[in-house]
N, C-alpha and C positions, 0 to 999 in steps of 0.2 A: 468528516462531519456529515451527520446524515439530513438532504436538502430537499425543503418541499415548496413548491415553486408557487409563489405569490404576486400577481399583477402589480400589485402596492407596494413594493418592496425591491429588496435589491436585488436585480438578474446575476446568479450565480452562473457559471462555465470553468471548464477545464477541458486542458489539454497537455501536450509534451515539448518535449524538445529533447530529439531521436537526436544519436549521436555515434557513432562507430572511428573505431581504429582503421586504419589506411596506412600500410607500409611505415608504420610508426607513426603518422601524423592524424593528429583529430580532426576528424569532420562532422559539421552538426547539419540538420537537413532542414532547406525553410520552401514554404509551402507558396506557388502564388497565386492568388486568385483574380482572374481576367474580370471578374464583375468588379472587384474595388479597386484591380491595380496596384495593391499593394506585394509586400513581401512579408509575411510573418511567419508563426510557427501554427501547428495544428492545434484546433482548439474547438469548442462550441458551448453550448447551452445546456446546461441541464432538464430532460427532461421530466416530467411529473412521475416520481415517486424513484428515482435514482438518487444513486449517492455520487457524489465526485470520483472516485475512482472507477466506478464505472463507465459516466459519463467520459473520464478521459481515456480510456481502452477506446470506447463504441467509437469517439469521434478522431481517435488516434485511424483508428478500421476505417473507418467512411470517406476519410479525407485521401489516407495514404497508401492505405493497402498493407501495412504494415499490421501484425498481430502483436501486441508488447507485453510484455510483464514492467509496470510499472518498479521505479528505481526508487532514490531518495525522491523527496521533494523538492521539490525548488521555489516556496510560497507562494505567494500569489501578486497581483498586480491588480489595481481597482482603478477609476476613474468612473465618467459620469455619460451617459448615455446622449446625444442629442434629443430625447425628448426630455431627460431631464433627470430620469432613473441612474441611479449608482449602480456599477458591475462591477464584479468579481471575480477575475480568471486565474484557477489555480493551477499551478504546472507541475509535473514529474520529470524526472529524467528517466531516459529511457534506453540504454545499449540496443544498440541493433549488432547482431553475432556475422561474421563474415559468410557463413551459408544463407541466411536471411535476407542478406544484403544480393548477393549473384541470383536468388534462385525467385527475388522480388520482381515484377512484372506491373508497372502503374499503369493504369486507366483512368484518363481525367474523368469528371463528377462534375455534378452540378454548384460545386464549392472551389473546386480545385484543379484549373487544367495542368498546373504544371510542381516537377518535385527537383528541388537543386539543392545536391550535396557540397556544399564549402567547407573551406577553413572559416574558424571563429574569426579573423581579422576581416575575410571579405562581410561574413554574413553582417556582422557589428555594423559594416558599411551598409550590406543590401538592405538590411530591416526598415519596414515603414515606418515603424514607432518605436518611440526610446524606451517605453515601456519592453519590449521585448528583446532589447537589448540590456536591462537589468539582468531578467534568466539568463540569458547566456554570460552575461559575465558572471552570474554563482555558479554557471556548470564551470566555467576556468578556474575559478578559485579554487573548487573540488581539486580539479586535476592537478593544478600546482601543488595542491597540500598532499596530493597522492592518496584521494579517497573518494574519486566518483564513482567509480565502480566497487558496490554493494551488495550484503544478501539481506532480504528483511528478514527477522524473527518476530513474526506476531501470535503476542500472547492475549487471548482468547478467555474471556469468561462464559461457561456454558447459559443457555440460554434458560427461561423461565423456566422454575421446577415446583413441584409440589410443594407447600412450607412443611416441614419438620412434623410440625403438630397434626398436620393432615395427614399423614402416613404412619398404616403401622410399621411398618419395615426399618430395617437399619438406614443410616442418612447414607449411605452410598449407593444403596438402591431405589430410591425416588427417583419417579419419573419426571418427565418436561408433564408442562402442562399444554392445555391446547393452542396458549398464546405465547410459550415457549417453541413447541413445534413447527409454530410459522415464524416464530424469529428465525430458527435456522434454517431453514428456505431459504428466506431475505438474504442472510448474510454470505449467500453463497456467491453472487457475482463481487461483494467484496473481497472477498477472499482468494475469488480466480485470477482477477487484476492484477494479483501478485506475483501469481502461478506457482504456488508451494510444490516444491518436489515432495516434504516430509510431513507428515501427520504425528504429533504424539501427544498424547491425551490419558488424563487421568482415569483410574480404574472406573469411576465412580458410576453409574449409569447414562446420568442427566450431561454428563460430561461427553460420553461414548456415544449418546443420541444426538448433541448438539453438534458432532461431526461429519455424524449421518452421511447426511446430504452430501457436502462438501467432499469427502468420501468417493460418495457414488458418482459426484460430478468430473473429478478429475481422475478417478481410477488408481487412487491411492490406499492402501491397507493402512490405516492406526496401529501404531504402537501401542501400546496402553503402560503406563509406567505408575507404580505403587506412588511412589515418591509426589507424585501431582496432585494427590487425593489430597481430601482437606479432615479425614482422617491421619492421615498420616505422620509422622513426626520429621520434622525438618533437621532435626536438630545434631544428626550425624553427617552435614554438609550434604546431604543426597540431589538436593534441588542442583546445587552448586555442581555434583556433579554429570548431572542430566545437562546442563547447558556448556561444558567441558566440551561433551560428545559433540553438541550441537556444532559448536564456532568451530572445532577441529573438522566435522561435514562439510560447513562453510556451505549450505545449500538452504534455498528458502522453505521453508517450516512454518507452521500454524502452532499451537502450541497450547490446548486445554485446558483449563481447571478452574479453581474456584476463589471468589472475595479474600477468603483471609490467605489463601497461600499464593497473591497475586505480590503483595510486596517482598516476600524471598524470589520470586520469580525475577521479579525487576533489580532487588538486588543482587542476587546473584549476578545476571546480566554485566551490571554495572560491575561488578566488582574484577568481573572475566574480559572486558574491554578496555578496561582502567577509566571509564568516565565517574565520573564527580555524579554520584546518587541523588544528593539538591535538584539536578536538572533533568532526575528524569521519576521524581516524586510523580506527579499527575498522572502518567501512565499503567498506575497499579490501582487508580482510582475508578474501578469499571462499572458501568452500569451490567443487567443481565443482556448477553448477546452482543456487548460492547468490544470492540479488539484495540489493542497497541501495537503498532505496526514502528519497530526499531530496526533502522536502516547499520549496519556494520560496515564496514571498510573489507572487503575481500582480501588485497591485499597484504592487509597487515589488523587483525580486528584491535590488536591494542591500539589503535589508534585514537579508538575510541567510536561510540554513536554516531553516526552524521549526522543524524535527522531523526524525529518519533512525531508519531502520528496517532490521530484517534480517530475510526469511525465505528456505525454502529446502525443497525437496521432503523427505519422512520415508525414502524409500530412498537 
């Protein structure tokens, strides 16, 4: 959700809660900070004109040292500020990969002298607040159900384009417009938070420019696939089979195209995971530059969705 930061209102934040494999045993990493004395997980505030998943990269970076590709979600926790303000801290999980982990070097911060990797039963003890032992018991429940480790698939409406009736050209060759252009700027630190390995995006222009960016930012080449246009005819299962390919990569992916062919997009999904389509309606309902970010099971994707998300640039 895309958050713009208001004195009068509720202070939003996010953060993670890093987690790695150890000779078969889970370990989750909690953070301490010598100014409060506490024990909790990395986290902070949102600053003016981010979005949450940014904010919990930057402050995942600042706290720990750690660079993440954010995981499923793991909601959020609220409570009420001693002046009197309600907050909001929303959490990721996060794998940290066994190279990351050896090749990691921390330097305490003006936040965080110290980084202590446990087992879930110590940390449940170490934590300062119950609130933060909520996250770590959904990261357990993951694990027992044998679906915390995830690839997202986020499907992507292109951003602001020309309307229909303003262009002479065919609808597949309309451009972004100027306030389409800077959407996809915007949505490019949401999109890195991910760390997509794959790009694939519909032929259509407006489609092909809305990844631009994102593109040049990660050093990813677009696929361009007929089948995602809104041109296009769905109707020889073609969508269904673009997303075959995808779960068999089982690699994090972006995924382009447009309003009406966003619901085969989601069904399909659904239908290749075997989740119950009911639960995941709202995610095909996109604004222009808006994403759905569906978390999968590595493991095993029929296990179904774990988690779906929505964000989307502040202008």
């Amino acid at each position: 959700m895309p958050v713009s930061v208001d004195p009068d209102t509720t202070v939003y934040a996010a953060g993670a809660l890093l987690w790695r494999v150890e000779a078969g045993k889970i370990r989750v990493l909690l953070i301490h900070r010598e100014r409060h004395g506490d024990y909790s997980l990395p986290k902070g505030k949102v600053d003016a004109g981010e979005t949450l998943p940014e904010t919990a990269v930057r402050e995942v970076w600042e706290e720990t040292g750690y660079r993440v590709a954010l995981g499923a979600p793991l909601g959020f926790i609220d409570y009420v500020l001693p002046s009197g303000r309600p907050k909001e801290v929303h959490y990721w999980s996060c794998e940290i990969g066994e190279a990351d982990y050896q090749a990691h070097e921390f330097r305490p911060n003006s936040e965080v002298d110290q980084l202590e990797w446990m087992s879930p039963k110590k940390a449940l003890a170490r934590l300062s607040y119950e609130r933060d032992r909520e996250v770590v018991q959904l990261l357990l429940d993951r694990i027992e159900r044998g679906v915390a480790r995830t690839f997202p698939i986020i499907a992507l409406r292109h951003s602001k384009a020309v309307p229909p009736l303003s262009w002479p050209g065919d609808d597949d060759s309309r451009p972004l417009t100027a306030r389409g252009k800077a959407q996809s700027e915007q949505i490019v630190p949401i999109l890195r938070a991910y760390l997509p390995q794959r790009i694939v995006t519909s032929t259509a222009v407006r489609c092909r420019a809305t990844i631009a960016p994102l593109a040049h930012e990660v050093g990813i080449t677009p696929e361009s696939v007929r089948a995602l246009s809104q041109s296009a005819s769905a109707s020889d299962g073609a969508i269904r089979q673009v997303f075959d390919g995808i779960l068999a990569a089982r690699d994090a992916v972006v995924v382009c195209s447009h309003s009406p062919v966003m619901p085969e997009i989601v069904s399909s999904l659904a239908h290749a995971t075997q989740t119950r389509l009911s639960g995941l309606s709202r995610q095909a309902m996109l604004s222009t530059a808006e994403c759905s970010v569906m978390h999968v099971p590595s493991d095993d994707p029929s296990r179904g969705i774990v988690a779906a998300e929505t964000h989307g640039p502040i202008i």
